[in-house]
C-alpha positions as CSV (number, residue, x, y, z in Angstrom):
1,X,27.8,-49.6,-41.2
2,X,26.3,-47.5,-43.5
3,X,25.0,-43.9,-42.3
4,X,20.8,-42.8,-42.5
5,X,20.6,-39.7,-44.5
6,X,17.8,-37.6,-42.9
7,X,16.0,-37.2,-46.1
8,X,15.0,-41.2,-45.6
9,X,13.1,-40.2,-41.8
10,X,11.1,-37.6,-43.2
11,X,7.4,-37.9,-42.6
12,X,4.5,-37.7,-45.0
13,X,1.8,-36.4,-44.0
14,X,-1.3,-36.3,-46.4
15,X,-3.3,-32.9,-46.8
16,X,-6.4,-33.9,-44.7
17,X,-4.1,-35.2,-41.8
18,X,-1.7,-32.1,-41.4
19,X,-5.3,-30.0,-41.4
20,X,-6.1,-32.3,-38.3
21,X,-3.2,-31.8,-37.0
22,X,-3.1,-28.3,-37.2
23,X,-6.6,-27.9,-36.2
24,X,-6.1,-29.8,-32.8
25,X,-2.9,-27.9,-31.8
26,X,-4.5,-24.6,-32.8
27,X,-7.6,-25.8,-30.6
28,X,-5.4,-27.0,-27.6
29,X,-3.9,-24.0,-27.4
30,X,-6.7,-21.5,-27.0
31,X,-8.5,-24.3,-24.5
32,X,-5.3,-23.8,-22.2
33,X,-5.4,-19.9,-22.9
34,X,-8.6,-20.0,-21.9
35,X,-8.2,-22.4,-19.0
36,X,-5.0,-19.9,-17.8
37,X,-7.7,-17.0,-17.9
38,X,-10.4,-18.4,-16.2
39,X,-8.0,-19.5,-13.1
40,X,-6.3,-16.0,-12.9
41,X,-9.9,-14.3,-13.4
42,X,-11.8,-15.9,-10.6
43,X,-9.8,-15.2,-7.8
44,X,-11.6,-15.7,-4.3
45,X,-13.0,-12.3,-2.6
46,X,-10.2,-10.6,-1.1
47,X,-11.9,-10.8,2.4
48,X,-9.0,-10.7,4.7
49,X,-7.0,-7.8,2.0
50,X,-10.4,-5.7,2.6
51,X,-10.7,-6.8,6.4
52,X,-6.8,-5.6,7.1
53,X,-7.3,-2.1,5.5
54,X,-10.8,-1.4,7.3
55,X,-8.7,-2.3,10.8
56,X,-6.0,-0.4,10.1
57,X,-8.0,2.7,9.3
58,X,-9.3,2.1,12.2
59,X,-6.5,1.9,14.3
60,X,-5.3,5.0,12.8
61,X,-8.8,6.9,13.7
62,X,-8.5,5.8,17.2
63,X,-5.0,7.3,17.3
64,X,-6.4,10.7,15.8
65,X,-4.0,10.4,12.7
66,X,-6.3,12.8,11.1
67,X,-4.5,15.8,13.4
68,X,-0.6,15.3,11.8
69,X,-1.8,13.1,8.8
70,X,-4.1,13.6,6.9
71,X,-3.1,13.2,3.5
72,X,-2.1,10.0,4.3
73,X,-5.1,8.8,5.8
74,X,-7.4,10.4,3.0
75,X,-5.2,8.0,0.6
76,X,-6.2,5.0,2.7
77,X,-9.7,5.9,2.3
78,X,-9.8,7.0,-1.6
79,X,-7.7,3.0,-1.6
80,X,-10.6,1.4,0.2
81,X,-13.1,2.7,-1.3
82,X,-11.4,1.8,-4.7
83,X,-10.5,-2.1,-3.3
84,X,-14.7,-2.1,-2.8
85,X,-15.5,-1.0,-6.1
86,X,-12.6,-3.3,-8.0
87,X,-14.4,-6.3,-5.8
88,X,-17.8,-5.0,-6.7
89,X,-17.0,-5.4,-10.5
90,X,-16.0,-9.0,-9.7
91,X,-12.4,-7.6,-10.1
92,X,-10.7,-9.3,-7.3
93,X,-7.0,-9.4,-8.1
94,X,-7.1,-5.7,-8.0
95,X,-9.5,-5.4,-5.5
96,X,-7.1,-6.9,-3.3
97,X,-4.2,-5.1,-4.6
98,X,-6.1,-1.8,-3.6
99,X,-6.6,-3.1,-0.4
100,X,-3.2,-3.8,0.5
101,X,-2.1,-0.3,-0.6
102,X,-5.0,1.1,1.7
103,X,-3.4,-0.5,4.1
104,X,-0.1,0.6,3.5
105,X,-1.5,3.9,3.4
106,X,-3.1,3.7,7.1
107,X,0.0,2.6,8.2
108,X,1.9,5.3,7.4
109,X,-0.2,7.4,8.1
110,X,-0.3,6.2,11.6
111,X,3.5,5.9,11.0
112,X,4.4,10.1,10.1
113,X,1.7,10.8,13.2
114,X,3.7,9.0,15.2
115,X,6.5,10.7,14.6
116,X,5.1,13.7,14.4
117,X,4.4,13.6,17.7
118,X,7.1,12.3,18.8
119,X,8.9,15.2,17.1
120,X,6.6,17.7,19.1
121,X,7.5,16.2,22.7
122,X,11.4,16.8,21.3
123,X,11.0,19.9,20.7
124,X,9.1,20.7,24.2
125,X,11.8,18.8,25.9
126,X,14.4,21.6,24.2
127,X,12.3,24.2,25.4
128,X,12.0,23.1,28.9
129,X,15.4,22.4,29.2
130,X,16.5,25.7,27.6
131,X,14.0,27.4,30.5
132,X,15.6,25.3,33.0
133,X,19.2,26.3,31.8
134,X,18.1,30.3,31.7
135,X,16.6,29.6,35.4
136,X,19.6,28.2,36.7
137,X,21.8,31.3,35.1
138,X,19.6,33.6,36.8
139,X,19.5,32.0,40.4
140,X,23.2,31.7,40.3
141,X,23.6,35.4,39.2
142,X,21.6,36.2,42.3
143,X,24.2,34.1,44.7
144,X,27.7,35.4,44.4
């Protein structure tokens, strides 16, 4: 059996062909690039993104997160306001990404109040019971 040399498969191509050639591949490729951009850049209007961070903004107001945090909750704003902007400039993948974070933000911010408080009605409850403890010194100081 005798053994095929590679040199004998090689492929001629004539001038005017190989331009073809290299004409359609170039051409294919920036119709997919193209095709790839135009999916990722018409993303559908982050309704639901925008929807979530208004309702947990909110939530948050209703909870008077403003009194223990505020920081927080001014973030959630500045987030929203940026999510409206990003879908106003027909930016939607960000518009949505700003919305999520808005509502990340509310969330904490209902989050820290939360404890916040909760740290409050700790400390009261030490208080109390340190009254309590000083009352019941005294009354038995009084009954021998």
């Amino acid at each position: 059996m005798k053994r095929l040399e590679n040199s004998q498969f090689k492929c001629v191509l004539s001038p005017k062909l190989r331009r073809s050639l290299t004409t359609f591949v170039g051409a294919s490729t920036i119709a997919t690039a193209l095709a790839l951009t135009a999916c990722t850049a018409s993303s559908p209007y982050p309704y639901q993104a925008l929807h979530n961070a208004e309702s947990a903004i909110g939530n948050a107001d209703q909870e008077r997160v403003s009194d223990y945090a505020l920081p927080e909750l001014s973030q959630a704003r500045k987030k929203l306001t940026e999510a409206r902007a990003a879908a106003q400039a027909k930016d939607m993948a960000a518009a949505k990404r700003l919305a999520n974070e808005s509502e990340v933000s509310a969330q904490l911010a209902s989050a820290r109040a939360t404890q916040i408080k909760a740290s409050l009605v700790n400390d009261d409850m030490i208080q109390n019971i340190d009254m309590l403890e000083q009352e019941m010194q005294r009354n038995q100081g009084d009954n021998p």
